[in-house]
C-alpha positions in Angstrom: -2.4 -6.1 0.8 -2.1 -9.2 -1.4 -2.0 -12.5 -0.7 -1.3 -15.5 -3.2 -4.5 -17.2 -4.6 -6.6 -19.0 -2.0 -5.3 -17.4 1.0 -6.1 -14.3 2.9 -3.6 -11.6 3.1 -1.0 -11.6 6.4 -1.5 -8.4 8.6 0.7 -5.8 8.2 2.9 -7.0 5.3 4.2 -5.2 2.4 1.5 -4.4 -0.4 4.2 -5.0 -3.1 2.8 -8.2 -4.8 4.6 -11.2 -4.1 6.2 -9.1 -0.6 5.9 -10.9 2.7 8.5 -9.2 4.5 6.4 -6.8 7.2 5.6 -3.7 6.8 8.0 -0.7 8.1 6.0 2.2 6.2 2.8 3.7 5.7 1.9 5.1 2.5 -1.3 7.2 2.2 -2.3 8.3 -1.4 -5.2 9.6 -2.9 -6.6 9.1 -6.9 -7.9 12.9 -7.3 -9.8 11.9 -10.0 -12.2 9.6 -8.4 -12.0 10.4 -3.9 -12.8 12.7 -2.8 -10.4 15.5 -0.4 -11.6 13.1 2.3 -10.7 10.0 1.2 -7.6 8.1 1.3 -6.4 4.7 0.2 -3.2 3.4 2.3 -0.8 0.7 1.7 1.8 -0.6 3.3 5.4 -0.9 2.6 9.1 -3.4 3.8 12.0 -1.1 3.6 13.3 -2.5 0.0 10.0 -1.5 -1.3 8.5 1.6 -0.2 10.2 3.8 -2.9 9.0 1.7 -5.7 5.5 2.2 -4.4 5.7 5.8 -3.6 7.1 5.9 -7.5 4.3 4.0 -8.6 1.7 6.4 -7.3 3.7 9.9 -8.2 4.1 8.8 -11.3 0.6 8.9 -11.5 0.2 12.5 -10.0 -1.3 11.4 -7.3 -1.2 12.8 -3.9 0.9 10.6 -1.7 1.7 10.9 2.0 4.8 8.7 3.6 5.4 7.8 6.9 6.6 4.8 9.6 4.4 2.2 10.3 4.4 1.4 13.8 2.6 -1.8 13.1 -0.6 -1.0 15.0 -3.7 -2.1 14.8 -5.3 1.4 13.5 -2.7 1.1 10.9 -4.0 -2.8 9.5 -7.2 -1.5 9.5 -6.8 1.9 7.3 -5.0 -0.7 5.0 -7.7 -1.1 2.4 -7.7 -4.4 0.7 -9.0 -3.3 -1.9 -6.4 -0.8 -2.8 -3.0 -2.5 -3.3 -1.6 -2.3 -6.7 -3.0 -4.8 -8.9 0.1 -7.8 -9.4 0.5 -7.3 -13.4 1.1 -3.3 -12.2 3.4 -3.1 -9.6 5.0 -6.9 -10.3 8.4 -7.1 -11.6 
């Protein structure tokens, strides 16, 4: 998830930089090219969002997996930080 320059990230908000509204969805995706079958990257999506993120990574051909986001603990914690699109990407 992102957060604004010199700040942490909140838990459980939308990865869509600049987003702050919380998170109602769940979006696992994988880069084929560089994880493994194993290894998945999730981020997490508000309602107005969650298609433009799922388009993001599609249009990239990569595998993508949506679902709710209950807003559990297991769930922050799969979020990596490292693994929200980067703000000049997925910015508007």
């Amino acid at each position: 998830m992102i957060g604004l320059p010199g700040t942490a990230p909140e838990a459980d908000t939308c990865s869509r930089a600049g987003c702050r509204e919380a998170a109602t969805w769940r979006i696992d995706w994988r880069n084929p090219r560089i994880h493994t079958d194993g290894r998945t990257k999730t981020w997490l999506a508000c309602d107005e969002h969650v298609e433009y993120l799922q388009g993001f990574l599609e249009a990239r051909s990569f595998p993508v997996a949506v679902s709710a986001f209950a807003g559990d603990a297991a769930g922050s914690a799969a979020a990596d930080s490292g693994s929200s699109p980067a703000a000049g990407e997925a910015a508007s």
